[in-house]
SEMAR-71234 format. One record per residue: x, z, y of N, C-alpha, C in turn; residue in three letters. Coordinates in nm, 4 decimals, always signed. Layout:
! residues N
((X; Z; Y); (X; Z; Y); (X; Z; Y); ALA)
...
END
This chain:
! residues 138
((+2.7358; +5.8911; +17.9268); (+2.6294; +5.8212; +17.9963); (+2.5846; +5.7032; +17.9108); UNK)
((+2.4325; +5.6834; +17.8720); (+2.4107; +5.5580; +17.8088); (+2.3947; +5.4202; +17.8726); UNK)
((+2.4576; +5.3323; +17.8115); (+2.5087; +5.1953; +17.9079); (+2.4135; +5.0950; +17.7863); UNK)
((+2.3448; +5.1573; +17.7085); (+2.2396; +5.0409; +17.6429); (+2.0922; +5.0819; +17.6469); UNK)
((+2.0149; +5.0168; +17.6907); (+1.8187; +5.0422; +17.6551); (+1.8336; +5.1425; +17.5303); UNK)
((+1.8796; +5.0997; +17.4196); (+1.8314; +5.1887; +17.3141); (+1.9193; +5.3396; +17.3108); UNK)
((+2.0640; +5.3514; +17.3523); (+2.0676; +5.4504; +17.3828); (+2.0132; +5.5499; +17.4987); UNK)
((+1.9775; +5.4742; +17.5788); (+1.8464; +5.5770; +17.7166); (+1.7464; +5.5766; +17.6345); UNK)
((+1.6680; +5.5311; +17.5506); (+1.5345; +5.5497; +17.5098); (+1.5504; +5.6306; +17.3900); UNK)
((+1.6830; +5.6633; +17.3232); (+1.6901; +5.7023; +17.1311); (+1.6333; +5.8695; +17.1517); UNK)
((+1.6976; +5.9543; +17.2912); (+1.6159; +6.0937; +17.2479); (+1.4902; +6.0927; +17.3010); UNK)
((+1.4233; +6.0502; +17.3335); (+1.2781; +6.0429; +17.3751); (+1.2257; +6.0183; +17.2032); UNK)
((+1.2465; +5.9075; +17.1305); (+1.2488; +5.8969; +17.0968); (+1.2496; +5.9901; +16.9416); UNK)
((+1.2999; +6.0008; +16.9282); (+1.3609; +6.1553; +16.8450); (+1.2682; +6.2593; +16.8852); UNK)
((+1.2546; +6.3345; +17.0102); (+1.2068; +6.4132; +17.0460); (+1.0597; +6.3559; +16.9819); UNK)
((+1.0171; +6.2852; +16.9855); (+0.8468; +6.2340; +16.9631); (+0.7932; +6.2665; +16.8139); UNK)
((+0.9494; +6.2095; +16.7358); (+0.9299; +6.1899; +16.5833); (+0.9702; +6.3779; +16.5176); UNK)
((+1.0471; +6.4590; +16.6290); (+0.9997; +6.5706; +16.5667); (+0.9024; +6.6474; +16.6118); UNK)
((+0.8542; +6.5664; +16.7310); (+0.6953; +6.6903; +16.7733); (+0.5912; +6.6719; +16.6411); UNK)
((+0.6328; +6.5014; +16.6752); (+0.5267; +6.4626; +16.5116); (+0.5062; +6.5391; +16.3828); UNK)
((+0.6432; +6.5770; +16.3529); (+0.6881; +6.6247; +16.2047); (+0.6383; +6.7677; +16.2477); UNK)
((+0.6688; +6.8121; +16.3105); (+0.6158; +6.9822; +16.3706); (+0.4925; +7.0102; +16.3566); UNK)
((+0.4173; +6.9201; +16.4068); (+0.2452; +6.9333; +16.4464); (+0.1748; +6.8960; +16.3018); UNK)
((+0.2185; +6.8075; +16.2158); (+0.1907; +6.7856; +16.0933); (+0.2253; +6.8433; +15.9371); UNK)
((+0.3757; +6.9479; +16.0212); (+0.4293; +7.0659; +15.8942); (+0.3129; +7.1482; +15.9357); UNK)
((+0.2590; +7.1892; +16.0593); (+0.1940; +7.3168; +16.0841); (+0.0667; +7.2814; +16.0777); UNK)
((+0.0036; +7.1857; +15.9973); (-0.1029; +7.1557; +15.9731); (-0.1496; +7.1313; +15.8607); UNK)
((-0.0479; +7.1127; +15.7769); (-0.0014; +7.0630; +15.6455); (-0.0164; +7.2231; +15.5808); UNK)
((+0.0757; +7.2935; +15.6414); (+0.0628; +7.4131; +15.5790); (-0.0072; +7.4931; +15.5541); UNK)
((-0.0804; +7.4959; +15.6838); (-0.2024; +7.5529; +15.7227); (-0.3251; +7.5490; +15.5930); UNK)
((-0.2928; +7.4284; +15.5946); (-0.4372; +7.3845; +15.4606); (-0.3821; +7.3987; +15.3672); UNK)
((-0.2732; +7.4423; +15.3016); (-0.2099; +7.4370; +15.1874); (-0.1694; +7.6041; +15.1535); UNK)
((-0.1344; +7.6871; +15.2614); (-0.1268; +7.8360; +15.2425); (-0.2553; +7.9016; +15.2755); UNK)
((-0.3450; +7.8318; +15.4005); (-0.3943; +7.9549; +15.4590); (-0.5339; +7.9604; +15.3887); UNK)
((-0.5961; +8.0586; +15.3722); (-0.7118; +8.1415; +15.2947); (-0.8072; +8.0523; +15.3128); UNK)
((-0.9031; +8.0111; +15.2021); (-0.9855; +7.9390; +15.2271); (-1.1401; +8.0336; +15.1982); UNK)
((-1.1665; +8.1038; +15.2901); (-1.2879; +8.2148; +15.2978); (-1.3975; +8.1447; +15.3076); UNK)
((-1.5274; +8.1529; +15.2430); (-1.6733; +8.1285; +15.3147); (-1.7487; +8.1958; +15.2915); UNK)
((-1.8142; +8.2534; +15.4242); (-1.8746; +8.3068; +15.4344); (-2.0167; +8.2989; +15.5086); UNK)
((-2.1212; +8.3502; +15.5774); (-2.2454; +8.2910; +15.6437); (-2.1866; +8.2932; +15.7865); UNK)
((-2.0832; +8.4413; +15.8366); (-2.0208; +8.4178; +15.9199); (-1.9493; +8.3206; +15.9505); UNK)
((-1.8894; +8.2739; +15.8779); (-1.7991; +8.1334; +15.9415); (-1.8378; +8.0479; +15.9525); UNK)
((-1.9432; +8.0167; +15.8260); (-2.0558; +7.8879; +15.8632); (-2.1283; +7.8841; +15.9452); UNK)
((-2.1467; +7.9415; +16.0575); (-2.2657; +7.9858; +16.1366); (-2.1695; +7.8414; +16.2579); UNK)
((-2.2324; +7.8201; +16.3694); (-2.1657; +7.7275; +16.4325); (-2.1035; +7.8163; +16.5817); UNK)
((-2.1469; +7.9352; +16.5905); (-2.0603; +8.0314; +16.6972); (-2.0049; +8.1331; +16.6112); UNK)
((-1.9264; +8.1680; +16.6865); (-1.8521; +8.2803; +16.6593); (-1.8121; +8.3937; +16.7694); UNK)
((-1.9255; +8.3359; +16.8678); (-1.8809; +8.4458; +16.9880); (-1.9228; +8.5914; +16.9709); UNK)
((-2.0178; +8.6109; +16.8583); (-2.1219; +8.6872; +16.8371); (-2.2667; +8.7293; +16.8627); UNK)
((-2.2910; +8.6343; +16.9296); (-2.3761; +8.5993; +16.9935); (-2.4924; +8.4911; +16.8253); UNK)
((-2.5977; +8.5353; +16.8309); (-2.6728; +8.4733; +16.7357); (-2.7649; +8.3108; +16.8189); UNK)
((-2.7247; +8.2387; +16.7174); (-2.7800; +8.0613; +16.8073); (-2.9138; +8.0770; +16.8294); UNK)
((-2.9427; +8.0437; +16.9157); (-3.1068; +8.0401; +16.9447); (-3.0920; +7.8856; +16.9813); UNK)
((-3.2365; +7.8414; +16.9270); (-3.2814; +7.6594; +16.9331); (-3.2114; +7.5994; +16.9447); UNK)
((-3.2741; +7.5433; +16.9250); (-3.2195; +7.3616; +16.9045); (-3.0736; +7.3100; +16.9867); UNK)
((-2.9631; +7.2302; +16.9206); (-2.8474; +7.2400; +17.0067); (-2.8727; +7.0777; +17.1204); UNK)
((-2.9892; +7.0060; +17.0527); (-2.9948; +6.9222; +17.1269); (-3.1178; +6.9316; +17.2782); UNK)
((-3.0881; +7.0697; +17.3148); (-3.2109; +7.1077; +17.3918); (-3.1478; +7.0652; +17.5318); UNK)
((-3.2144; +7.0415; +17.6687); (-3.1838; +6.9857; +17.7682); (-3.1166; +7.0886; +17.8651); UNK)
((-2.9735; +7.0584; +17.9245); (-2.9515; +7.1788; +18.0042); (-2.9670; +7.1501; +18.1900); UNK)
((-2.9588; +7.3030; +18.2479); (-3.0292; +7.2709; +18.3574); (-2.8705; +7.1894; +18.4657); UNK)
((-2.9387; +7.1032; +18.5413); (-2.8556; +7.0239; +18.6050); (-2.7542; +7.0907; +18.6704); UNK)
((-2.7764; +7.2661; +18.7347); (-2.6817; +7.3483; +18.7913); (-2.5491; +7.3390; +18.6689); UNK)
((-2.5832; +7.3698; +18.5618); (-2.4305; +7.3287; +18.4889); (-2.3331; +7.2175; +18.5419); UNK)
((-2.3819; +7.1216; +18.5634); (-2.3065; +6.9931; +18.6080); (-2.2950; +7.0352; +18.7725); UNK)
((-2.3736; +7.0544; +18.8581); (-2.3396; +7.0700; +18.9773); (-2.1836; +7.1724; +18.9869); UNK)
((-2.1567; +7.2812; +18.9461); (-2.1134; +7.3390; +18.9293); (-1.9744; +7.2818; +18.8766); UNK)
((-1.9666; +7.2664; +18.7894); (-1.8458; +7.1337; +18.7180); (-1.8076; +7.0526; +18.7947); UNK)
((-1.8924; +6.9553; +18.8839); (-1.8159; +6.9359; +18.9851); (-1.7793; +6.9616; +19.1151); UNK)
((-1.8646; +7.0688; +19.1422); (-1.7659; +7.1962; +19.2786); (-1.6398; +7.1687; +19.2446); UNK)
((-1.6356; +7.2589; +19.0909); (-1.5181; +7.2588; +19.0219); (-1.3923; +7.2023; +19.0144); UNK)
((-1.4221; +7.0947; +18.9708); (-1.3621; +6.9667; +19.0196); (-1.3149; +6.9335; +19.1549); UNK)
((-1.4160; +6.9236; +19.2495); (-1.4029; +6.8988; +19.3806); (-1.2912; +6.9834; +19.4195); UNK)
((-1.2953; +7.1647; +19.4036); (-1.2051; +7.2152; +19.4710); (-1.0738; +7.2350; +19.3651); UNK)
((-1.0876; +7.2006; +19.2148); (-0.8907; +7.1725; +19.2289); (-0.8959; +7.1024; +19.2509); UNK)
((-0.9099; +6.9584; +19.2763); (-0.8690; +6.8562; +19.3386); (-0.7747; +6.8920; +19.4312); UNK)
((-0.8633; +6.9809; +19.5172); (-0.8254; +7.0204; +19.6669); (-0.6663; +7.1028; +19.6191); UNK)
((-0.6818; +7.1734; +19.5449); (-0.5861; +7.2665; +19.5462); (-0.4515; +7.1353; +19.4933); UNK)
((-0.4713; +7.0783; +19.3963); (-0.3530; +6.9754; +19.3460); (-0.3067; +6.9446; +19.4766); UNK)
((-0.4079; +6.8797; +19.5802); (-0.3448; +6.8544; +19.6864); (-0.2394; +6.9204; +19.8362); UNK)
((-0.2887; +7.0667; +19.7948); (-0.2044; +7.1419; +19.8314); (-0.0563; +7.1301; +19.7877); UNK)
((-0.0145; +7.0923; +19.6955); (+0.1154; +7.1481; +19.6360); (+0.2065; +7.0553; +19.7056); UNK)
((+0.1300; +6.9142; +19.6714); (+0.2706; +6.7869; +19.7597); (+0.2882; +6.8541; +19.8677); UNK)
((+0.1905; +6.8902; +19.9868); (+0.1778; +6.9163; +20.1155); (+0.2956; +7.0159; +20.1113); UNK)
((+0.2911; +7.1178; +20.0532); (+0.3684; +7.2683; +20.0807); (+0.5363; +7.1966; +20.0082); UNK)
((+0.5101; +7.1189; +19.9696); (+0.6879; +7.0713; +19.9248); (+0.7527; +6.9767; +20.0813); UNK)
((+0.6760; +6.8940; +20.1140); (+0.7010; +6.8568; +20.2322); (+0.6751; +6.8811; +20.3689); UNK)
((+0.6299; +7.0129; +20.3784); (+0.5544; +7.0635; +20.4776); (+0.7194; +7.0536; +20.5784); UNK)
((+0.8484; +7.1074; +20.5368); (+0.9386; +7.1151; +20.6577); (+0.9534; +7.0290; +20.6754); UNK)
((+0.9365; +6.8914; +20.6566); (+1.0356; +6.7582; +20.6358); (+0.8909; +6.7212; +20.7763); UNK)
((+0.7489; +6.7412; +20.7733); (+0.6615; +6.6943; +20.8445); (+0.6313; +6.7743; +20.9681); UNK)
((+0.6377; +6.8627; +20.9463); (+0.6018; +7.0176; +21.0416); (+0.5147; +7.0023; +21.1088); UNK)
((+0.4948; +6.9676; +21.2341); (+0.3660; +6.9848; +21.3274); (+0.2232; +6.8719; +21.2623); UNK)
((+0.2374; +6.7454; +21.2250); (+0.1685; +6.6541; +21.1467); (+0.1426; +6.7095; +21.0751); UNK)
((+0.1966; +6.7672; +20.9783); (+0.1241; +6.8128; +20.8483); (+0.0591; +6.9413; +20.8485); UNK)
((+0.1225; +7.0146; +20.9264); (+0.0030; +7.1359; +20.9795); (-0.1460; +7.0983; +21.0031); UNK)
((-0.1377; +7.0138; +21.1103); (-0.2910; +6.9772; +21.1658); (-0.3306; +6.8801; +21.0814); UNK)
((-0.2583; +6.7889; +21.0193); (-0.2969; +6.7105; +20.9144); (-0.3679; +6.7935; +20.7558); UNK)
((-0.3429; +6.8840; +20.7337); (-0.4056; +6.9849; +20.6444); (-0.4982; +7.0599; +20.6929); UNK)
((-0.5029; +7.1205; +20.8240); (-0.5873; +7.1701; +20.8809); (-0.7091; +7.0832; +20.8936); UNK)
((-0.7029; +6.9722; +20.8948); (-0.8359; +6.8778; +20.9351); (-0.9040; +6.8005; +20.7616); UNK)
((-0.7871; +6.8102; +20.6702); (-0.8403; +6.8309; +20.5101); (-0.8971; +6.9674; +20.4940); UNK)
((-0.8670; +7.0646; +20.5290); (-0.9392; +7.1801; +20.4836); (-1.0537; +7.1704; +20.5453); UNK)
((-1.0897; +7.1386; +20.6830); (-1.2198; +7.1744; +20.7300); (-1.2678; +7.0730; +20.6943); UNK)
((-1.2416; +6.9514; +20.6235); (-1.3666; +6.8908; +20.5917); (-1.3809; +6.9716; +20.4429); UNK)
((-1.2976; +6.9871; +20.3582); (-1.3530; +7.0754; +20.2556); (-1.3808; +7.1984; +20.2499); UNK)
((-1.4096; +7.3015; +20.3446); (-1.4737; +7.3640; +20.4002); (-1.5867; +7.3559; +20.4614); UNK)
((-1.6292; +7.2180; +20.5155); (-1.7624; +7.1621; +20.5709); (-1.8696; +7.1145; +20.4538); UNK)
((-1.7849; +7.0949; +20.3367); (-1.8681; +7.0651; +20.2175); (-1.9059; +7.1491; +20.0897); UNK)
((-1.8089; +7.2618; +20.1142); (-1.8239; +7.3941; +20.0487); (-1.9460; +7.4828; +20.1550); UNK)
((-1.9907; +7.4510; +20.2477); (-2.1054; +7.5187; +20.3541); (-2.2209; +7.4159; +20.2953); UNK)
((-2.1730; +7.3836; +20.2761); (-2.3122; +7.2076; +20.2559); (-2.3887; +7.2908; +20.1290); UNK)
((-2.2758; +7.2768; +20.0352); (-2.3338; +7.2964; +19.8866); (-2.3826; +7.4395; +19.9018); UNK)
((-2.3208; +7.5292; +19.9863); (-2.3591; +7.6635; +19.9831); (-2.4627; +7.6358; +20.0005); UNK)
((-2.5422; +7.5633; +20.1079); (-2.7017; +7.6200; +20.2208); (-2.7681; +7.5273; +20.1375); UNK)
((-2.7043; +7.4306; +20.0427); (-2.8135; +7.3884; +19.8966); (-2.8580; +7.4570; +19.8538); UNK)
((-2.7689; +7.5567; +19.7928); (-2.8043; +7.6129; +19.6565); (-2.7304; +7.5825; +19.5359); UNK)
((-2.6793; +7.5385; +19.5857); (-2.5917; +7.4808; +19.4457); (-2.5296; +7.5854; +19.3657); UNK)
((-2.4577; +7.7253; +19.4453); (-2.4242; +7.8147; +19.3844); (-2.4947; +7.9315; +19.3717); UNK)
((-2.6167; +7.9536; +19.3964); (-2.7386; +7.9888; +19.3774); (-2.7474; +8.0265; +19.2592); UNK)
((-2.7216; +8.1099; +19.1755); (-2.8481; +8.0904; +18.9895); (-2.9399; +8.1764; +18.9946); UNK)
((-2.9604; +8.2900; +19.0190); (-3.0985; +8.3921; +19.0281); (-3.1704; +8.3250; +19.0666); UNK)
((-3.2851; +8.3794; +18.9827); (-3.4321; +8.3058; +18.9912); (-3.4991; +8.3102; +19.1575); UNK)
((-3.4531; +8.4258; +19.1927); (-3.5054; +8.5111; +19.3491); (-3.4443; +8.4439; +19.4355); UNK)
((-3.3388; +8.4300; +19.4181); (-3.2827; +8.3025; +19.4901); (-3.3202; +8.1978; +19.5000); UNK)
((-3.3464; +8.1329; +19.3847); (-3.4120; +7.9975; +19.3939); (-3.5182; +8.0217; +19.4760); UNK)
((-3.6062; +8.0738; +19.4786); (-3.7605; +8.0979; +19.5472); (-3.7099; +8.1256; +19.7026); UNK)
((-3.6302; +8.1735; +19.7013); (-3.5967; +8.2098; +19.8638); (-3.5648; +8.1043; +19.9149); UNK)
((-3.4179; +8.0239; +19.8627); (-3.3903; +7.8937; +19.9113); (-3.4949; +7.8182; +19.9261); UNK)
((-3.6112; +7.8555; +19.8628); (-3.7021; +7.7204; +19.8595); (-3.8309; +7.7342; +19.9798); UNK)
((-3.8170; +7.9097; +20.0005); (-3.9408; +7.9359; +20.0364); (-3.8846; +7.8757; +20.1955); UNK)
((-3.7312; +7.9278; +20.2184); (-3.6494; +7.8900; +20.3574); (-3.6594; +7.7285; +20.4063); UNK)
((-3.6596; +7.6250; +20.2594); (-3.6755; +7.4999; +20.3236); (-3.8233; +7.4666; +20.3204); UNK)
((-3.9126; +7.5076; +20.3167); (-4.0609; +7.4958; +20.3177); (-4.0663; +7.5529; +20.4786); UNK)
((-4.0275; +7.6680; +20.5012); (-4.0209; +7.6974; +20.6538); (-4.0012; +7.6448; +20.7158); UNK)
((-3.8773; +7.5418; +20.6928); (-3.7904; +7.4536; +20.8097); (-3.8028; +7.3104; +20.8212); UNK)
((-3.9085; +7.3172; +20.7404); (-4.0025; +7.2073; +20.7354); (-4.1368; +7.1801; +20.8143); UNK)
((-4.1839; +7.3127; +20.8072); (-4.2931; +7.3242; +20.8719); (-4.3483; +7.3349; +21.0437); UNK)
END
């Protein structure tokens, strides 16, 4: 058992200075063994196969970001699942209805974004959603 600071802290320690040495042999080497090819293929800036069309500084549509943070929004949700299900016996009836009343509000906001549009991308869609709130307007 360590009975000094520096012996509790020395394998952390250690452990750090050989991830270091690891990540920098295998990088080291890398540039020092591995093939140095050029070609138009590699220079190209994808490689999905896919050929670049325009400009990379072109504007993208805001559904990218909406989307990202659904994304977001629902792992959030899910991270928050996990404490819950570790202490769920220790809470039992509380934490039942106490999760039950987190889900339906994130369920009330996953309906929200639905009857936006937010997860919407077809063009036909868009026009429908739009033609529906022009209706419900009128």
């Amino acid at each position: 058992m360590p009975t000094t600071y520096a012996q509790t802290w020395f394998p952390v320690l250690v452990q750090i200075v050989i991830a270091i040495a690891v990540a920098t042999g295998m990088i080291g080497l890398s540039a020092i063994l591995g093939r140095k090819v050029r070609d138009p293929v590699k220079s190209m800036p994808y490689e999905s196969g896919m050929n670049p069309v325009g400009n990379a500084r072109e504007r993208f549509s805001v559904k990218f970001y909406l989307v990202a943070m659904v994304f977001i929004l629902f792992d959030i949700e899910a991270i928050f699942l996990y404490p819950w299900a570790v202490v769920y016996r220790q809470l039992r009836l509380f934490a039942f209805f106490e999760m039950l009343l987190f889900i339906a509000l994130v369920l009330c906001g996953f309906f929200y974004i639905w009857k936006k549009g937010v997860l919407n991308w077809s063009v036909d869609g868009q026009r429908k959603a739009q033609e529906e709130r022009a209706n419900r307007a009128a």
